[in-house]
C-alpha positions in Angstrom: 0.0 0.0 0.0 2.9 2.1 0.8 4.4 1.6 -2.1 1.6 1.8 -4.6 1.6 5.8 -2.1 4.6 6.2 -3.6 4.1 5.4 -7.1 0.9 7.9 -7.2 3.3 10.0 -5.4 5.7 10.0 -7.7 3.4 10.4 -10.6 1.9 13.3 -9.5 5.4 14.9 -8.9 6.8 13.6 -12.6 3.5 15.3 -14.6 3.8 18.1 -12.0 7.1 18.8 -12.8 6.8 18.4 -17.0 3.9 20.4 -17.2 5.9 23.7 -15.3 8.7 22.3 -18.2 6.3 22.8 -20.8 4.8 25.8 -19.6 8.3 27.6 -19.5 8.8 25.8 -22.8 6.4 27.8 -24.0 6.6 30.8 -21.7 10.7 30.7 -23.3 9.4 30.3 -27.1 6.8 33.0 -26.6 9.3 35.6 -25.6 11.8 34.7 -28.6 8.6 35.2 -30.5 7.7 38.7 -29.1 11.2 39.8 -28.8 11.8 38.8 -32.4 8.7 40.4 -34.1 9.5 43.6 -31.8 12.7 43.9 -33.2 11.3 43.5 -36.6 8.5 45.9 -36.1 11.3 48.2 -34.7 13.6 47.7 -37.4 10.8 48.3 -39.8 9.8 51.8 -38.2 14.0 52.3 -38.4 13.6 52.0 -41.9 10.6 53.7 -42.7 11.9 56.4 -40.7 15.4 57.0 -42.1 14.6 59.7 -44.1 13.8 63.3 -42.6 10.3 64.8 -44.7 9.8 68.5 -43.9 6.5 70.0 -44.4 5.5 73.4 -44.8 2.0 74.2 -44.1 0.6 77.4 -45.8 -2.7 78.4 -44.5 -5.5 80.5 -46.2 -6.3 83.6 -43.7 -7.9 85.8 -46.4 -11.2 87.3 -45.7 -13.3 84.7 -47.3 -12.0 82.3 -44.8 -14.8 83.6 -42.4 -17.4 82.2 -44.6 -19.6 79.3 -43.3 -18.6 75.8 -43.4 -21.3 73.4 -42.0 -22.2 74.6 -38.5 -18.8 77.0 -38.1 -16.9 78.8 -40.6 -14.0 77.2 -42.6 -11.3 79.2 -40.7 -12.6 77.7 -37.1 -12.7 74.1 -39.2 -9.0 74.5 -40.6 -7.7 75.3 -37.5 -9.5 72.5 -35.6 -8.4 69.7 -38.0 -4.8 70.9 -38.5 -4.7 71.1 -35.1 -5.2 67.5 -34.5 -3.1 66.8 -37.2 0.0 68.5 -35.5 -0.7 66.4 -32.4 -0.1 63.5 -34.4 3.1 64.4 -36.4 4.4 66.1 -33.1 5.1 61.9 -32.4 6.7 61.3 -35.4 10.4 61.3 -35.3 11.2 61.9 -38.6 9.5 64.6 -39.7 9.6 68.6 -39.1 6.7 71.1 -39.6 6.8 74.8 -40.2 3.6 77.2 -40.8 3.3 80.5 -43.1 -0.1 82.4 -43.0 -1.0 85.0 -46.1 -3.5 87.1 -45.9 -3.9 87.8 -41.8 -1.7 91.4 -41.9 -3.6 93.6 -43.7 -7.5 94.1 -44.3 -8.5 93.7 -48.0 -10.7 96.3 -49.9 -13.1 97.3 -50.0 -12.0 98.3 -46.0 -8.2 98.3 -46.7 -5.5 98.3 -49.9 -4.9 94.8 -52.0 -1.8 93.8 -50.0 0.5 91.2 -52.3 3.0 90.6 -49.9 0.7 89.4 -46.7 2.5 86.8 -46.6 4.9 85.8 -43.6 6.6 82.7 -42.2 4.7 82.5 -38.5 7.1 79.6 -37.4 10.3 77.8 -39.1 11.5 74.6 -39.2 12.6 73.0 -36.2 12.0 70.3 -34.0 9.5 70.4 -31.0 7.5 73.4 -32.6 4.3 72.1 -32.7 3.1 74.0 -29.4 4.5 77.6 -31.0 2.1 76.6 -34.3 -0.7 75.9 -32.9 -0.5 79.2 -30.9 0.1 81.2 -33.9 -2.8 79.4 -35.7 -5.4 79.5 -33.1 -4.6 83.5 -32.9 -5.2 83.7 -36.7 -8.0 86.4 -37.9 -8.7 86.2 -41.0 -9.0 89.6 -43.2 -6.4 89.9 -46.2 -6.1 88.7 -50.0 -5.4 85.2 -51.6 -1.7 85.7 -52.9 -1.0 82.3 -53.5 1.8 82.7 -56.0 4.2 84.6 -53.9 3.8 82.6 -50.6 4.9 79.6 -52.3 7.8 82.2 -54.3 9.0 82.9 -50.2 8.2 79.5 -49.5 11.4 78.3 -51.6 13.3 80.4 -49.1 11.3 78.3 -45.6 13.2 75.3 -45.8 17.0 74.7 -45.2 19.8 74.4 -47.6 19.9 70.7 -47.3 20.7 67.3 -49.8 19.1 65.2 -46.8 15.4 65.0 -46.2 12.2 65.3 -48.7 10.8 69.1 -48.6 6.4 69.2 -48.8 4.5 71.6 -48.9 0.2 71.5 -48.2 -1.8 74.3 -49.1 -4.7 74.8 -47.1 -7.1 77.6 -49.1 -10.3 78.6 -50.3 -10.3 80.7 -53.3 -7.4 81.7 -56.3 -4.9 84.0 -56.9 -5.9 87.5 -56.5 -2.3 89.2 -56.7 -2.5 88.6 -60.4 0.5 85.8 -60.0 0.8 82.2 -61.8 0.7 79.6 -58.4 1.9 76.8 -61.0 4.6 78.8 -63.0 6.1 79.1 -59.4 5.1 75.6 -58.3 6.7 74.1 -61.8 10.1 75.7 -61.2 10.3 75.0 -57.2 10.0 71.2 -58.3 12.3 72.1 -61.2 15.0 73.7 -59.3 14.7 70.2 -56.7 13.3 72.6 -53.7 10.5 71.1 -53.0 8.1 67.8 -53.9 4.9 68.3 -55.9 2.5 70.4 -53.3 -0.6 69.0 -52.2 -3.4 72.0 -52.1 -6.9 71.4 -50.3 -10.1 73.3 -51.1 -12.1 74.2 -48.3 -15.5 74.5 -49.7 -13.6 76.0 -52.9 -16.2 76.2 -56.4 -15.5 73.0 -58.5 -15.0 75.6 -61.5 -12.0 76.7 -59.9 -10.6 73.0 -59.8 -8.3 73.6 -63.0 -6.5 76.5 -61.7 -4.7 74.3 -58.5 -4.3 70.8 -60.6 -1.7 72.4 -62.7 -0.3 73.5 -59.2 0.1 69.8 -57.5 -2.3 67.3 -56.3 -5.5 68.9 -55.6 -8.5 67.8 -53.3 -11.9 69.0 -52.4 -12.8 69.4 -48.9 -16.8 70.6 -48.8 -17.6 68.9 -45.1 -15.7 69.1 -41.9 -15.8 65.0 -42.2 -14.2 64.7 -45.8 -11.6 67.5 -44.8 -10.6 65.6 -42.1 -10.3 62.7 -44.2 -8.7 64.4 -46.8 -6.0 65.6 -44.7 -5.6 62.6 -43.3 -4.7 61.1 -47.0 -2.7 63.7 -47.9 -0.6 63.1 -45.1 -0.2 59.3 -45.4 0.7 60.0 -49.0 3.1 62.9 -47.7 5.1 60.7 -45.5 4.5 57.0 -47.0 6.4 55.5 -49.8 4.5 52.9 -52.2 5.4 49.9 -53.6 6.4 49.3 -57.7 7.8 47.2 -59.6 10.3 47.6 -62.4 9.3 45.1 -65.4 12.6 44.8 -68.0 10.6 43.4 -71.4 11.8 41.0 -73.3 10.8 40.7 -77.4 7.8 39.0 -76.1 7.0 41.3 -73.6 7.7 39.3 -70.9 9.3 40.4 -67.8 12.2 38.0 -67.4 15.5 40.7 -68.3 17.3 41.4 -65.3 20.6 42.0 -63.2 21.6 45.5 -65.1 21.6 48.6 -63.4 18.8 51.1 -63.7 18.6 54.8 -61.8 15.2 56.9 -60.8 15.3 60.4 -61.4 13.4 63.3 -60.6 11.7 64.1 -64.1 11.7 67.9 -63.3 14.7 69.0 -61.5 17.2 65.5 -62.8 18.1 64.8 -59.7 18.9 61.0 -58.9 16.5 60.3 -56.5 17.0 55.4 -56.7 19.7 53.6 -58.0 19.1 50.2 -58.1 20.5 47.0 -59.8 17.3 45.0 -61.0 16.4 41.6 -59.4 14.5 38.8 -59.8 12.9 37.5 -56.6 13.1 33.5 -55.2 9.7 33.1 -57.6 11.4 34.9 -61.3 9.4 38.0 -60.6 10.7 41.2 -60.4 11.1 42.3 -57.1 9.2 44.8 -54.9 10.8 48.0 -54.2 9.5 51.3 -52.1 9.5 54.5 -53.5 8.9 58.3 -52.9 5.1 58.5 -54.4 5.2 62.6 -54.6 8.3 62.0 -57.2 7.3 62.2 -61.2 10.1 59.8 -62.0 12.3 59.1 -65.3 13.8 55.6 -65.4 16.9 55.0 -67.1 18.6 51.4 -67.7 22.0 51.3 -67.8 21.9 48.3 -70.8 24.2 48.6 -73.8 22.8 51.1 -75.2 20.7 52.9 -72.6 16.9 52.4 -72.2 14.3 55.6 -70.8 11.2 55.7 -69.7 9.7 59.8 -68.9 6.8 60.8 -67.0 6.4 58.0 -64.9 3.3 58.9 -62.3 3.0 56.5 -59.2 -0.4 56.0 -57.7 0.1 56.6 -53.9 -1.0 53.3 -52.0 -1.0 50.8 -54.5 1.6 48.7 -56.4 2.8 49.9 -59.4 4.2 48.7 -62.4 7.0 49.8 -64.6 7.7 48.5 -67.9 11.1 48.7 -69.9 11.4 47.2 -73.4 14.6 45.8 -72.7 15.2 42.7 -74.5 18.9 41.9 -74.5 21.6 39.1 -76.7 25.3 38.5 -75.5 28.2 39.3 -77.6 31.1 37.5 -77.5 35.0 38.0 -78.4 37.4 34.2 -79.1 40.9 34.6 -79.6 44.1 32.6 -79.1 45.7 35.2 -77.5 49.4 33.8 -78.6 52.3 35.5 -77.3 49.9 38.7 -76.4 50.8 40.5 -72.9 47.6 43.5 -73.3 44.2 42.8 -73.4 42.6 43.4 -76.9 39.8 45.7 -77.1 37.1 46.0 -80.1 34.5 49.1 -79.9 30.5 48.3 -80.4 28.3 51.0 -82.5 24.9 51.0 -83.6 24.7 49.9 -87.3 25.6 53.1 -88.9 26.2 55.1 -86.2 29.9 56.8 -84.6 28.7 56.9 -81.6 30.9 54.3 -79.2 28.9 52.3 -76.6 31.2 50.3 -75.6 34.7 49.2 -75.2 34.8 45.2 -75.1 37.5 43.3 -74.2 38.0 40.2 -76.2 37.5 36.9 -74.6 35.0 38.6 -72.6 30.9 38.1 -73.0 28.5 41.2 -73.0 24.5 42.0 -73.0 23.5 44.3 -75.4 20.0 45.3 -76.5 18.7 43.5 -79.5 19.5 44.8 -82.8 22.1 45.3 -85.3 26.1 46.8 -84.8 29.1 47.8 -86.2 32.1 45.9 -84.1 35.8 47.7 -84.8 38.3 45.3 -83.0 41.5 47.3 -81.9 43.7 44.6 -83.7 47.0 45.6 -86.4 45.6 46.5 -88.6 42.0 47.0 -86.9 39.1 44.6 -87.8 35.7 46.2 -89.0 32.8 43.6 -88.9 29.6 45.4 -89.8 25.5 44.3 -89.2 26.2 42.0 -86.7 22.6 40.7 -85.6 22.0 40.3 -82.1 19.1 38.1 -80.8 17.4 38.0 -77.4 18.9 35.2 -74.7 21.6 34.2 -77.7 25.5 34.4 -78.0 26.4 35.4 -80.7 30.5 34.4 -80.8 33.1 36.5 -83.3 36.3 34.5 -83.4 39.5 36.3 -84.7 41.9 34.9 -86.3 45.0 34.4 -84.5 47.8 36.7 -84.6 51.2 36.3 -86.1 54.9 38.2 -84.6 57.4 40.3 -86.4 60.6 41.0 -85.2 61.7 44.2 -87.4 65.8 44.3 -86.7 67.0 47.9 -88.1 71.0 48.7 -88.3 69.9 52.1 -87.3 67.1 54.5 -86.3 64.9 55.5 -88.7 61.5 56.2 -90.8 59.3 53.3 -91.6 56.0 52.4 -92.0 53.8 48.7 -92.3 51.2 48.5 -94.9 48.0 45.5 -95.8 48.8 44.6 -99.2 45.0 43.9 -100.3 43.7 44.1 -103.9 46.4 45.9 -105.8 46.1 48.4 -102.7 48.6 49.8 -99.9 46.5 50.2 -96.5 48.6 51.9 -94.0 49.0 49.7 -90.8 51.3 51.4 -88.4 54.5 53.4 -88.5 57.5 51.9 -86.9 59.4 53.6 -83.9 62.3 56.0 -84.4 63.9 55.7 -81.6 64.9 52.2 -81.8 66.6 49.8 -83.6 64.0 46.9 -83.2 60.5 46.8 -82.9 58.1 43.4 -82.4 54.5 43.4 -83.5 51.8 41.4 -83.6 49.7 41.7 -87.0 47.1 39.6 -88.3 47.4 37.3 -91.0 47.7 38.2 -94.4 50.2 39.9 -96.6 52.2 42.9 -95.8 54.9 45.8 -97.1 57.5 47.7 -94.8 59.0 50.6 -95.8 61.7 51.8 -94.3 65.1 54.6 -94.5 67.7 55.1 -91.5 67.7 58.2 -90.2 71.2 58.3 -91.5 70.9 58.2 -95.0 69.3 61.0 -96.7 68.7 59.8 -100.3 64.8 58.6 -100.8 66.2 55.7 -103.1 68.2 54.4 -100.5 64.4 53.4 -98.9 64.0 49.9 -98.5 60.8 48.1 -99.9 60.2 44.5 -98.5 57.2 42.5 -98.9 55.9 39.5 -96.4 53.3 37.7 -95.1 51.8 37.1 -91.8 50.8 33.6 -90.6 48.8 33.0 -87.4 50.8 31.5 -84.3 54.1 32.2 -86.0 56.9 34.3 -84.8 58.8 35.8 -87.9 61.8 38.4 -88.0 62.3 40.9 -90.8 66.0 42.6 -91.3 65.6 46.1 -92.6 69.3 46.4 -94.2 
């Protein structure tokens, strides 16, 4: 009876004791689960919040701001919902606010004069300024003129001299220009000149007719209730501090999207800067892969293939993935030579068919992707090697073999004046000249039939020139006395 205690004893104790081993089991794999998805949440908030985006809010406080909105007036709604806005970018580490106000200076006719500068930086860039901007924006009263066009002129002027960071600007209004000024002449050449992204303007309870006049301007939204301004806000933020996902899609002649590992760079389309330089993958399934970029960016692409490839005007949509296309179908092109008794490399240059533009230096015994199509090759051989309408064809190698080259030793009693020619068809082609300042010279020519020329520097009667013909044979070394 003791015993079979015991054994119920000792049960009890064994399952006690493996399900506390289990439960720190899974106590211990729960933690490496939390501390692991922490740190990738963590790093993912790093990354996402590497780069610095300023933005510059310029508010509306013309007179016509004091006109009703719903149950207020769209002043009293502006300043409600960018308030709350600035709470939540105040938490943001990566991103800096500043606010200019036009319009809240001077009273516009018929009670005062049309005053075109009434514009004025209320708070600059800097961190921990949300407080100071939401003073100066509760303490707005509106009363001036819409001058548009030369806030966002002294706008250029709000953010720092800086190649770090992305530089926004929102426009909060309710009518158009009344200073006679073009808003998207000045916009244009601020994204031109690199200053700033492509502005984001929102209409509080503007006239639909008037929509054209801030498109040209930047992206453009309607706001007509207190609950689509807040949402609109809320979008244009996301979109101002988000990057989307695309794709770039390298074609091949069947418009398939299997060309990859080259080089391609995204640039700004208006100002040229380089904003992405990438080289191109294919992910673990042979699609291309995913990569994030700056939505507010008009992009050019261009591929660094042999030649180039560009794409212009290329207009993400914020929020979803894009796609990219590239007609880029590419053929190799390779070089075979015996390089007998050769100590340099060999080069040939590639051309279009027809065309003196270079696009490449090759070296031989060396393969290369080129886009599809026809070129002149010009290998850098004595004497040089033209081979014209070469046809490359997508995912084939097309091989040039040279013939092998032959060696002359040219032995000269003296210094002296000579030159190598190609004896072809009746014909003298000049090859080379020979040194003067030595009295032997070795050179490796390719095969075929030749004439040297020569005089010593000594001699100075032209008939005393020696005339000797001889021929070139691949893989053997030959020596030529000039005496």
């Amino acid at each position: 009876m003791t015993l079979k205690n015991n054994n119920i004893t000792s049960n009890s104790t064994i399952k006690k004791k493996s399900w506390v081993r289990n439960l720190l089991g899974k106590i211990s794999l729960f933690t490496i689960i939390f501390l692991f998805f922490s740190a990738l949440s963590f790093s993912q908030v790093k990354k996402q919040n590497k780069t610095l985006s300023r933005i510059l809010f310029i508010m509306d406080a013309s007179n016509s701001m004091t006109n009703k909105f719903e149950k207020t007036n769209r002043m009293d709604a502006s300043k409600k919902l960018l308030s709350n806005m600035l709470d939540s970018l105040s938490r943001i580490d990566n991103v800096q606010v500043a606010f200019r106000v036009f319009g809240s200076q001077s009273l516009a006719p018929p009670y005062g004069s049309q005053d075109c500068n009434d514009t004025k930086l209320e708070v600059p860039f800097s961190r921990d300024n949300v407080p100071l901007i939401k003073q100066k924006l509760f303490s707005l009263q509106p009363k001036g003129t819409t001058l548009i066009a030369q806030s966002l002129l002294q706008a250029a002027t709000d953010f720092p001299e800086s190649n770090v960071g992305r530089n926004i600007i929102i426009l909060i209004t309710d009518g158009i220009e009344e200073c006679s000024g073009d808003p998207c002449a000045v916009s244009w050449e601020l994204q031109k000149k690199g200053i700033v992204l492509k502005p984001f303007v929102i209409g509080v309870g503007l006239d639909v007719k008037f929509r054209s006049q801030f498109e040209c301007m930047g992206s453009y939204y309607d706001a007509n209730t207190e609950k689509q301004f807040s949402e609109v806000l809320s979008v244009v933020i996301s979109q101002a501090l988000n990057s989307t996902t695309a794709q770039v899609n390298l074609l091949d002649v069947a418009n398939q999207p299997t060309e990859t590992d080259v080089a391609f760079t995204l640039f700004d389309n208006l100002s040229g800067n380089i904003k992405y330089n990438f080289i191109h993958t294919l992910n673990h399934r042979g699609n291309p892969d995913t990569i994030e970029l700056d939505p507010l960016v008009k992009y050019k692409l261009m591929v660094h293939s042999i030649p180039p490839v560009y794409v212009d005007s290329i207009s993400l949509v914020p929020g979803k993935h894009n796609i990219i296309a590239a007609d880029c179908p590419q053929g190799n092109l390779s070089f075979k030579m015996d390089m007998y008794n050769q100590t340099k490399p060999i080069n040939a240059i590639i051309r279009k068919k027809g065309e003196m533009q270079t696009l490449n230096i090759q070296e031989i015994n060396k393969t290369e992707k080129y886009i599809v199509g026809k070129y002149d090759l010009e290998i850098l051989t004595l004497p040089r090697l033209l081979i014209n309408d070469v046809d490359l064809k997508q995912s084939y190698t097309t091989t040039i073999e040279i013939p092998k080259l032959g060696v002359i030793k040219f032995t000269m009693p003296t210094t002296g004046y000579g030159s190598i020619f190609l004896e072809k068809d009746n014909n003298l082609e000049w090859v080379c000249n020979l040194s003067q300042n030595t009295g032997s010279e070795t050179l490796s020519l390719l095969p075929g039939k030749y004439k040297v020329i020569y005089r010593s520097k000594n001699i100075k009667i032209t008939a005393a020139s020696i005339d000797k013909s001889f021929k070139v044979i691949s893989g053997i070394t030959s020596t030529i006395i000039l005496k």
